[in-house]
C-alpha distance (Angstrom), angle and dihedral (degrees) to the residues before:
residue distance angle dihedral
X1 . . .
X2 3.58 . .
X3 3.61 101.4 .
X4 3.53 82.3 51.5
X5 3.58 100.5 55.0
X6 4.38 91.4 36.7
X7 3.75 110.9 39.7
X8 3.69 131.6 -149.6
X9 3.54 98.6 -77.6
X10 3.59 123.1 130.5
X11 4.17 114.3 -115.7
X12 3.90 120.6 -166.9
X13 3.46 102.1 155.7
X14 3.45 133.9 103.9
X15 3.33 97.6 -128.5
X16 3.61 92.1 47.5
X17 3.65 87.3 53.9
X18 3.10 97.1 56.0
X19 4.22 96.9 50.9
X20 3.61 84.6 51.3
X21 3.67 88.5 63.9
X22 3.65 97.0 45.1
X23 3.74 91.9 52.3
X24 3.85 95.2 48.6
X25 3.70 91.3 46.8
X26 3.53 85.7 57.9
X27 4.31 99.0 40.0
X28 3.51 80.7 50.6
X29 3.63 103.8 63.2
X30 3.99 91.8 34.7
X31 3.53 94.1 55.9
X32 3.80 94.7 36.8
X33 3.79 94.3 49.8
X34 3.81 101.7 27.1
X35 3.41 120.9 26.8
X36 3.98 117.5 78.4
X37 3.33 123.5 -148.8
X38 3.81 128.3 -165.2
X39 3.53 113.4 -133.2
X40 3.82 122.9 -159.0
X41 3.69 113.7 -112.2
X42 4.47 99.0 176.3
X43 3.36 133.3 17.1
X44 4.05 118.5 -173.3
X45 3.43 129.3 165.1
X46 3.85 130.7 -143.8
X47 3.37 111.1 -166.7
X48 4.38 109.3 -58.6
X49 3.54 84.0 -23.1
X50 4.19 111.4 92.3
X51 3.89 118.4 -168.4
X52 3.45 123.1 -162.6
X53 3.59 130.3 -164.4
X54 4.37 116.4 -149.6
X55 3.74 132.2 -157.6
X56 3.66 118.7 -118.6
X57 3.90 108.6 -79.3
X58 4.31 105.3 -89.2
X59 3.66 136.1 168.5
X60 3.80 110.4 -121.3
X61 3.99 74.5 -119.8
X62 3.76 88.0 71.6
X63 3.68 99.3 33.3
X64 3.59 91.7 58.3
X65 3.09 98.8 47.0
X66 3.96 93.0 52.7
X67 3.49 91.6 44.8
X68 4.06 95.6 87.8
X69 4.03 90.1 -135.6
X70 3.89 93.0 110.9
X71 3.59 132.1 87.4
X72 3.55 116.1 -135.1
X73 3.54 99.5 -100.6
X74 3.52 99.3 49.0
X75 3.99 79.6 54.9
X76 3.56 98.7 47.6
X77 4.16 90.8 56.2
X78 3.94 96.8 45.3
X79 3.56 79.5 51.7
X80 3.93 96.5 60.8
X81 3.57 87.3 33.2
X82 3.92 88.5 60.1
X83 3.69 91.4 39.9
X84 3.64 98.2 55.8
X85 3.69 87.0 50.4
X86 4.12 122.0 103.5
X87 3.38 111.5 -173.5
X88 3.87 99.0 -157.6
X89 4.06 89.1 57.5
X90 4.14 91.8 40.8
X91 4.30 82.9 57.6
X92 3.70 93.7 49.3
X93 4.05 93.5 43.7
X94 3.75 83.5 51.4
X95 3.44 94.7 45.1
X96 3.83 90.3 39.7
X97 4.00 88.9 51.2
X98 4.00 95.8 50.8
């Protein structure tokens, strides 16, 4: 998604610099907290023929948080972090910021 949203142009400014930043702080929490992904749990193969088995669709938000790995505190501010999130307005910052 990034390259999509960026380009291939070369930036060397400061300025540029720093709207690079903004954008990728905001990419960052869309796809972190709103995109699922689908994440391949078995791959067997039959032959030519290849069958693959995916995991439910998630956010890494919600896989994380599943996971077990975080203390509670780390949970509790992703949490508010997620919660003071609105999609719709974090797509038209983006969009704003490109």
């Amino acid at each position: 998604m990034v390259r999509q949203v960026i380009g291939y142009d070369r930036f060397s400014s400061k300025a540029s610099f720093k709207a690079l930043e903004d954008v990728y702080t905001l990419l960052r929490l869309h796809v972190n907290f709103f995109q699922p992904v689908l994440k391949l749990v078995k791959k067997t193969r039959h032959g030519a023929k290849v069958h693959k088995v995916y995991d439910t669709a998630q956010t890494p938000y919600q896989r994380l948080m599943k996971s077990g790995v975080l203390t509670e505190d780390k949970k509790r501010e992703l949490a508010s972090i997620y919660g003071a999130l609105n999609p719709v307005m974090l797509l038209k910052q983006i969009r704003k910021a490109v």
